[in-house]
C-alpha positions in Angstrom: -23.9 -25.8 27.5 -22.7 -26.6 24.4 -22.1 -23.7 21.1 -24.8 -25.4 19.5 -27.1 -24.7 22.2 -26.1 -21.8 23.6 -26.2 -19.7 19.9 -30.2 -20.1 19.1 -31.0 -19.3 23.0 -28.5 -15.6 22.9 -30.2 -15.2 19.1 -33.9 -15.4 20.9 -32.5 -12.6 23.5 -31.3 -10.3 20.5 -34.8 -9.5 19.2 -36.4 -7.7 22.7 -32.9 -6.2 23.1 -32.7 -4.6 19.4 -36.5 -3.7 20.2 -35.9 -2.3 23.1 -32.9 -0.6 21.6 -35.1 0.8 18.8 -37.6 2.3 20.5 -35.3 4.2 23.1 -33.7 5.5 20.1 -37.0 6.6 18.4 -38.6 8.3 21.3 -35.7 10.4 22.2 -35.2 11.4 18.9 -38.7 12.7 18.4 -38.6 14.4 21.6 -35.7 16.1 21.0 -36.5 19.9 19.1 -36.5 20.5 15.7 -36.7 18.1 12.9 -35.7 17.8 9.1 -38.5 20.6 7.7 -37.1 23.2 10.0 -33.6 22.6 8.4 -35.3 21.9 4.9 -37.0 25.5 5.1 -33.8 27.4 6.1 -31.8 26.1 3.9 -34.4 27.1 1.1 -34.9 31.0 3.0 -38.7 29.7 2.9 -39.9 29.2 6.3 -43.5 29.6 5.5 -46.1 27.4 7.6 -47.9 26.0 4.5 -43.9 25.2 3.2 -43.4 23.0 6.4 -46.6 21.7 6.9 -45.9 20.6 2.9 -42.4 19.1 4.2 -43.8 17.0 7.5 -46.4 15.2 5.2 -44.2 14.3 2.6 -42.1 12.4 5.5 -45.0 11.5 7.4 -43.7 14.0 10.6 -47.6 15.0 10.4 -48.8 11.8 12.2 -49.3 11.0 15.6 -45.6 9.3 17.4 -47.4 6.1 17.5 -48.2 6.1 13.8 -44.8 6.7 12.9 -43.0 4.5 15.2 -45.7 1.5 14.3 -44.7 2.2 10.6 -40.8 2.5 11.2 -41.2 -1.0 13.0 -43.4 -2.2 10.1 -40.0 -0.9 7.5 -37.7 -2.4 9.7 -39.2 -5.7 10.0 -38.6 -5.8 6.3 -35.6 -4.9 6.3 -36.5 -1.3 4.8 -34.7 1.6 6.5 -36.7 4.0 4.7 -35.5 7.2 2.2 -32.8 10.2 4.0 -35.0 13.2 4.8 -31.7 15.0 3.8 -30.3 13.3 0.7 -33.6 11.8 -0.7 -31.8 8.8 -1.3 -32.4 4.8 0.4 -30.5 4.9 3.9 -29.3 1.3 2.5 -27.7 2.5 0.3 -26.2 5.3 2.3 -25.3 3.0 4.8 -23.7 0.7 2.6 -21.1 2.8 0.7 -20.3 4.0 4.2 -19.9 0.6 7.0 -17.0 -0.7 4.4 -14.5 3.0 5.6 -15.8 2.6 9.7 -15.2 -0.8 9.3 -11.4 -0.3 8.2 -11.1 2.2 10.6 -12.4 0.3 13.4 -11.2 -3.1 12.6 -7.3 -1.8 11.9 -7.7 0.4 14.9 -8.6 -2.2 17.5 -6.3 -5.0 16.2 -2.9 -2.7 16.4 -4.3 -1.1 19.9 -4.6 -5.3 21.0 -1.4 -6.3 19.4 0.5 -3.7 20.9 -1.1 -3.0 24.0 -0.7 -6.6 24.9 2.7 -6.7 24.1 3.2 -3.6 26.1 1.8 -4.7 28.7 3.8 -7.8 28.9 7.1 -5.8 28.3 6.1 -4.0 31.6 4.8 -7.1 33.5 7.9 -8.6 32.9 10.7 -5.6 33.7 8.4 -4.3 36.6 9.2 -1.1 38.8 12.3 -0.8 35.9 12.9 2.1 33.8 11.0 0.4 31.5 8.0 0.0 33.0 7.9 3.7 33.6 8.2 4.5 30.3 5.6 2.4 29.0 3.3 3.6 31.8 4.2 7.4 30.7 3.3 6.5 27.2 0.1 4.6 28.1 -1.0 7.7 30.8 0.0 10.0 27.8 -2.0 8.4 25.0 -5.2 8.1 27.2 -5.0 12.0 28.6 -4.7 13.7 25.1 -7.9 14.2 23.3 -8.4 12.6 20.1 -9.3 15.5 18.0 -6.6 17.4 19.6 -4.2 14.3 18.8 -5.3 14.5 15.2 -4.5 17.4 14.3 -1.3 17.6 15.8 -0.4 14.2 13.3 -2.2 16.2 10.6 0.2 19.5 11.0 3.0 16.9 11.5 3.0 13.9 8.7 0.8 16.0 6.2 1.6 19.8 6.6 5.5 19.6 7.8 6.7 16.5 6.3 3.9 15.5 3.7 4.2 11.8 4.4 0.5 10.7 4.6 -2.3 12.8 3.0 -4.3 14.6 5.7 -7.7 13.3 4.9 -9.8 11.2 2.4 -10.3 7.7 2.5 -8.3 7.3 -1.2 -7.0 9.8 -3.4 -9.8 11.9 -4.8 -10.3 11.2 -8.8 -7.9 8.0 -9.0 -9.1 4.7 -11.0 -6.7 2.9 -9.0 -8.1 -1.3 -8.8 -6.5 -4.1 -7.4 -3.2 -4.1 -5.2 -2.4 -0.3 -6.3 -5.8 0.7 -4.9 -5.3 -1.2 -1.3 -1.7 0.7 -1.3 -3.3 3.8 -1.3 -5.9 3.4 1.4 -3.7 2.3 3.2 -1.4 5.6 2.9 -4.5 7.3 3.7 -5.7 5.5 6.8 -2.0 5.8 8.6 -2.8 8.8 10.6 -6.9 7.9 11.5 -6.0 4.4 12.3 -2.9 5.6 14.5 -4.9 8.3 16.6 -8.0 5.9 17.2 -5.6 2.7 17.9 -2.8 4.6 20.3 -6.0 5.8 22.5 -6.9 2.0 23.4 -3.9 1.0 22.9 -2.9 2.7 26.2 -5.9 1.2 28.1 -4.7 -2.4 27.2 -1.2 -1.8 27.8 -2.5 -0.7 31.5 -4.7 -3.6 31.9 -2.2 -6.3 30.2 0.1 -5.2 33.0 -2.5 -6.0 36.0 -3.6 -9.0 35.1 0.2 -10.5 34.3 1.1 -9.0 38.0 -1.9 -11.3 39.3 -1.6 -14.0 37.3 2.3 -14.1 38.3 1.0 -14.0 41.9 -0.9 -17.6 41.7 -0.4 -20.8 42.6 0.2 -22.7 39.0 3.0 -20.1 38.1 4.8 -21.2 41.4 4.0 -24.7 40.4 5.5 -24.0 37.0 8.8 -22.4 38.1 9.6 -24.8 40.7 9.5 -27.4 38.3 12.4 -25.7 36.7 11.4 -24.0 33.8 12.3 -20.9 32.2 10.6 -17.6 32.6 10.1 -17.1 29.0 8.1 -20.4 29.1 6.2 -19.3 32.2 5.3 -16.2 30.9 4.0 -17.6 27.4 3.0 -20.8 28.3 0.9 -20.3 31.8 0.6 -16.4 32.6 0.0 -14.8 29.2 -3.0 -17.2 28.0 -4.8 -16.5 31.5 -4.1 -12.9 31.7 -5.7 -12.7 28.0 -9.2 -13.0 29.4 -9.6 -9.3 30.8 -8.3 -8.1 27.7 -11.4 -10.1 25.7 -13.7 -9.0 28.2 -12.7 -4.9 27.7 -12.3 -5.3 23.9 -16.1 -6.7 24.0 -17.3 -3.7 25.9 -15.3 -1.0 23.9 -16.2 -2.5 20.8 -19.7 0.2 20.7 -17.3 3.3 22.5 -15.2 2.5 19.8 -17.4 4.1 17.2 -18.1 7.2 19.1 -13.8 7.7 18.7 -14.6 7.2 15.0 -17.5 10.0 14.9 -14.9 12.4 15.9 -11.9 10.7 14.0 -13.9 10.3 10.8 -14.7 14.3 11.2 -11.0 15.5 11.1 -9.7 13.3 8.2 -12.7 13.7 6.3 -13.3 9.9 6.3 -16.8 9.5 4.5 -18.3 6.5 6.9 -21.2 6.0 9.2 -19.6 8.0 12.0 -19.4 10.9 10.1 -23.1 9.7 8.0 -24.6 9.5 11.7 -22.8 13.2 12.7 -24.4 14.7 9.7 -27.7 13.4 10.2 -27.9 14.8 14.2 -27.1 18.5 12.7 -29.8 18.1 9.8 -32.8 16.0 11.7 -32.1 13.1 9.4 -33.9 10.7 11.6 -34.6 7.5 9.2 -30.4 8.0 8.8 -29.7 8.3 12.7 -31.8 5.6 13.5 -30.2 2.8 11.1 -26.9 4.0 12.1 -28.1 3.9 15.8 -29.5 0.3 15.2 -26.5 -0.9 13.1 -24.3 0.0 15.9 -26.2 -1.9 18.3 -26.7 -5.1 16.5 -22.7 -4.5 15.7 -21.9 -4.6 19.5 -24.4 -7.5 20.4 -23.3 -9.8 17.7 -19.3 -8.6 19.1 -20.3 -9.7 22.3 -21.7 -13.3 21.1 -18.2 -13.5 19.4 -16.2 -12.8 22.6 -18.2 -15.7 24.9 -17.1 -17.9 22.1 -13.5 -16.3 22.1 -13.6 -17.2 25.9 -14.1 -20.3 25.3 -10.9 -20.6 22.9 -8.8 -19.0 25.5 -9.4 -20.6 28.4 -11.3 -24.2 28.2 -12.8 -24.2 31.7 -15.0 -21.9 31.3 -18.2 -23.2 29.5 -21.3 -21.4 28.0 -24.3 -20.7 29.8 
């Protein structure tokens, strides 16, 4: 099947998927104890029944679950994510000012962790059962054992405290009026360290699974082929292994694409980064629901529409395979 086809048929299965998504997400939330007015009324030392009740029918929390999940459909369906419980402000707007710092983080993150995994892995493909295939295997078993909060704050005490190369949080320098070029410089001083702890972790898993799939790929007929007609191992390697050996690494960057946000809830909490993970953090700890639940569903249409994108990048890399 053809692009053309096969887009409208995977855009028609992305409605009862979000749905579906949506109303997990809903449910479980409104199970779960607690909601915004018992946070509302400690926070203001009044914890009063008639100061609640006044709190749950301001945000509609007074109605029956079906009430309020037909009327958060109704909002979403207009593309109205309603007003934060906690910061009485639109959750667009919220959302807004914060997808532009995940979406640095992430985006940066998973392009050096590809870039340098893959190369990695090629590097130990290559020289296997050498010195140097230990070393990157060390490194790669290293930088997926350490924990990532425990990781940033080691590159905090390090680059910030010690040596004072790269601030240790902040997504720009608090206060500057910095535009243009001068303003791109210093986020990208800022986002060194956040984009280095979050990359090196999935870095490691592509190095690992680079490495595999060149060893099989190595193993297979064509490569034979290819060598006995005399050419070079350099060509080999770039010219038939690599581009087949590619496909795993698609397939894993598809999947970790949503897992990759949860590494930027905790990443975004040490540096102080101001973006959805840490908007999505904040709204578990104060009952925001209206503020979980668009982050929730952002994230999921984020990792649908990155999986659309990798059957397509499938289709670049290797042209046998055809949509269906």
């Amino acid at each position: 099947m053809t692009g053309l086809g096969y887009l409208p048929r995977r855009l028609l299965q992305i409605v009862p998927t979000v749905l579906g998504i949506v109303t997990i997400n809903f449910v479980i939330l409104h199970l779960a104890p607690g909601d915004v007015a018992d946070v509302l009324a400690g926070q203001a030392g009044s914890a009063t029944a008639e100061y609640m009740q006044q709190i749950r029918e301001k945000f509609g929390l007074d109605q029956p679950l079906y009430v309020q999940y037909a009327k958060y459909i109704w909002r979403v369906l207009q593309f109205d994510l309603g007003v934060s419980q906690r910061y009485n402000e639109p959750v667009s707007a919220l959302i807004f000012s914060a997808a532009p710092i995940t979406a640095t983080l992430m985006i940066s993150s998973m392009a050096i962790a590809i870039a340098v995994g893959v190369f990695l892995g090629v590097l130990a493909a290559k020289y296997v059962d050498t010195p140097l295939d230990w070393a990157i295997s060390l490194l790669g078993l290293l930088a997926y054992s350490v924990p990532l909060f425990w990781l940033a704050q080691v590159l905090i005490l390090a680059f910030s405290i010690h040596l004072g190369l790269f601030p240790s949080g902040s997504f720009a320098t608090v206060g500057s009026d910095a535009t243009g070029f001068a303003y791109v410089r210093d986020v990208v001083w800022h986002m060194v360290l956040p984009v280095t702890v979050l990359g090196l972790f999935y870095m490691a898993v592509y190095a690992r699974l680079m490495r595999a799939s060149m060893l099989e790929v190595y193993n297979l007929d064509f490569v034979r082929t290819a060598r006995a007609k005399g050419l070079s191992n350099s060509s080999v390697t770039i010219n038939h292994v690599l581009r087949n050996a590619l496909l795993p690494i698609v397939t894993m960057a598809g999947l970790q694409f949503g897992s990759l946000l949860g590494g930027a809830v905790v990443v975004e909490q040490v540096f102080s980064l101001p973006g959805l993970g840490r908007l999505a953090f904040d709204a578990v700890l104060q009952r925001d629901f209206n503020t979980l639940l668009s982050t929730l569903l952002l994230s999921s249409l984020l990792v649908i529409v990155v999986n659309i994108i990798v059957d397509f990048i499938y289709v670049l890399v290797d042209p046998r395979i055809e949509l269906r």
